[in-house]
N, C-alpha and C positions, 0 to 999 in steps of 0.2 A: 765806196772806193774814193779815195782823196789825192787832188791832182797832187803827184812829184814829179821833180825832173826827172827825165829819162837818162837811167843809166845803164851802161852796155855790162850782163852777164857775165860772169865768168869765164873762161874757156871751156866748153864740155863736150862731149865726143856723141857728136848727132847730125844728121846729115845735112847740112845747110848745101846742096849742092842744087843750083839757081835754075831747076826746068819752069821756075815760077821768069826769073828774071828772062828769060829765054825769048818768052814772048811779052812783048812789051803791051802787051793786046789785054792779058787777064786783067778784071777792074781790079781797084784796090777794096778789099773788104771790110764789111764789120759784126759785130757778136754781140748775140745780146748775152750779157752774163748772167747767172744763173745767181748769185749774190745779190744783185738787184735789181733785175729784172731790166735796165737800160743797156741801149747800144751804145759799143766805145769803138771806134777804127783801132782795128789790128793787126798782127801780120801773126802767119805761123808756119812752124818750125817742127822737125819731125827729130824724136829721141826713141830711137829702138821703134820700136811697133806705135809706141803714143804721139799723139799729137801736142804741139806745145803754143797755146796763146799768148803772145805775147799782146798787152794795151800799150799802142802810142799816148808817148809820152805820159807814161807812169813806170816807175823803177821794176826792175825784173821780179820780184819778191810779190809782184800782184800776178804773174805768171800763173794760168790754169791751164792745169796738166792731164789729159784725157787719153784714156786707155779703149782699148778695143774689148776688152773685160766689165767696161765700165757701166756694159746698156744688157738689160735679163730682156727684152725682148725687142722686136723691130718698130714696136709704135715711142721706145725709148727712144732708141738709134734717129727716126724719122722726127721727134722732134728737135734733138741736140742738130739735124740737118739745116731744119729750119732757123735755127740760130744764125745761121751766116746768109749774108746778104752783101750784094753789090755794097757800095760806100752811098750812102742817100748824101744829096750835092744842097749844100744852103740856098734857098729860095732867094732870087733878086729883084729889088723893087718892081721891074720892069714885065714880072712873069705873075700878077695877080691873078691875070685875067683866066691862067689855067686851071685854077682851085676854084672848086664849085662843091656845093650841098655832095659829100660819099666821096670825095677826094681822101683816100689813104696820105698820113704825112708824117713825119717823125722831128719833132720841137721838141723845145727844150721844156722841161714844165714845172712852175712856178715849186720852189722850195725853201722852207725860212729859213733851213742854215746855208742859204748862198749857195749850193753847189750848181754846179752847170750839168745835169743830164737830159737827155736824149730818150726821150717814150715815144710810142706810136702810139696816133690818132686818128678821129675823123674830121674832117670839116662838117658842121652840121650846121655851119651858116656863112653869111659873107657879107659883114654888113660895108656896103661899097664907101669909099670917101674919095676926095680929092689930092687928088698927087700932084706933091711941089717939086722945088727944085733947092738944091743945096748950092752953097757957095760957088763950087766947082763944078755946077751946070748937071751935076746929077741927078734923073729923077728918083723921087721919093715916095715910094707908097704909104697914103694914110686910112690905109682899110683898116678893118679890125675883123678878124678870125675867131671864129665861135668853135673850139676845138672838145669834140667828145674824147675823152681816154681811154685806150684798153688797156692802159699798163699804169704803174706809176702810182704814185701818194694818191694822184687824183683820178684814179680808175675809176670808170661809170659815173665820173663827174664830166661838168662841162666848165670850161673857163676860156677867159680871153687870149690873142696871140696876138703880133703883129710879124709883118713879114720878115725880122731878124730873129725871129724865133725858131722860125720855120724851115725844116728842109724838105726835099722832094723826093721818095721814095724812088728809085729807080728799077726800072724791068729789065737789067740785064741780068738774065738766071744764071751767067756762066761763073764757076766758082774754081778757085786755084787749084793746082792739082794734087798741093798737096791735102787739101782737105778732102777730093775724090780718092784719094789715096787710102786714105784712113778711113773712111765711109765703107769703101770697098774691103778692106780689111776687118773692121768690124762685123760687116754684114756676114763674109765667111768665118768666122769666131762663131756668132751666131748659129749658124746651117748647121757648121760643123759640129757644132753639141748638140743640136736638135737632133743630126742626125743620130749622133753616139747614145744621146736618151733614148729615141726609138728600137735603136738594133738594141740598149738594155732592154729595154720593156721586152721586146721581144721574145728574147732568150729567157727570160724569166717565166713571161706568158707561157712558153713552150716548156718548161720545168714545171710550173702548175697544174698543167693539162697532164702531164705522164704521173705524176704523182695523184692527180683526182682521179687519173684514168684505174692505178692501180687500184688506189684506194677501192673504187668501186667495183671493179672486177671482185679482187677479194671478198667483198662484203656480198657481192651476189652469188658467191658462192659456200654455203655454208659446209659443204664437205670438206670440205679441205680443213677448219678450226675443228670438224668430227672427225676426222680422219685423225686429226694431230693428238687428239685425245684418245 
């Protein structure tokens, strides 16, 4: 996915009606996309029954569009959940000393055609340095970050970071409503064919049984094919 400017969609008839803007409390979110596997901050947008991704700042036209149709069972559903996350906040020089050996983080990670994405990692070391100061009295951290990856070009590798690399994972679990929205929707799509396949089976099971039932009767009686003759 290639950064463009953001431009505003067309008009189209889908419910932008702001229970999200409501409370100024929901975080801002983001997705990991399924295209390649990096998180981009996003917002989203509900069209009929689907939910609609939009990537900050990237043009409408990278827009994914997910249905409630979309997941055949709930370990689907549960991972497309896990996709969304709070917004992870860019690491500042001043917060090294939080990141230790199994710190979860999400950096940027090294790619030769220049692109800037976003994988998640582990810290699997911390080699300490001395922190300066910048012109304007700023401190500077000069650690270096020994970053394992679970995602990314460099999955199950390990490579260097520094703390502008680096963001911080955050534990707020609470998620917009409109994405509980759709979740919740999904999940009944779900149930509600499970349940419709079972009551087929069912009826069918119970057409099976009268037909083997007959069958059998019949056949244990052989007067009746002597009879008829």
């Amino acid at each position: 996915m290639s950064h463009h400017e953001s431009v505003s969609p067309t008009m189209i008839i889908a419910d932008f009606s702001d229970d999200d803007v409501a409370n100024d409390n929901w975080p801002e979110i983001e997705f990991r996309s399924p295209e390649d596997e990096a998180w981009y901050a996003v917002d989203v947008w509900e069209l009929c029954d689907s939910l609609v991704v939009t990537f900050n700042g990237f043009s409408f036209e990278y827009d994914e569009v997910y249905s409630p149709e979309d997941f055949k069972n709930s370990d689907e559903l549960k991972e497309f959940e896990e996709r969304f996350r709070a917004c992870s906040v860019q690491m500042q020089d001043t917060e090294c000393a939080t990141l230790s050996q199994g710190t979860k983080v999400c950096a940027t990670c090294p790619s030769v055609a220049g692109e800037v994405k976003f994988y998640d990692a582990i810290v699997v070391n911390v080699v300490r340095g001395k922190h300066g100061v910048d012109e304007e009295g700023n401190e500077v951290c000069g650690c270096d970050y020994k970053l394992y990856w679970n995602q990314g070009p460099f999955v199950n590798h390990v490579t260097s970071a520094k703390v502008g690399d680096i963001c911080l994972v955050q534990e707020d679990k609470r998620m917009k409503p409109k994405v509980v929205a759709f979740l919740s929707e999904a999940t009944r799509h779900l149930l509600g064919e499970a349940h419709q396949v079972k009551t087929e089976e069912t009826e069918w099971q119970k057409i099976l049984r009268k037909v083997t039932s007959a069958i059998r009767n019949h056949n244990l009686d052989p007067s009746v094919l002597e009879n008829q003759g």
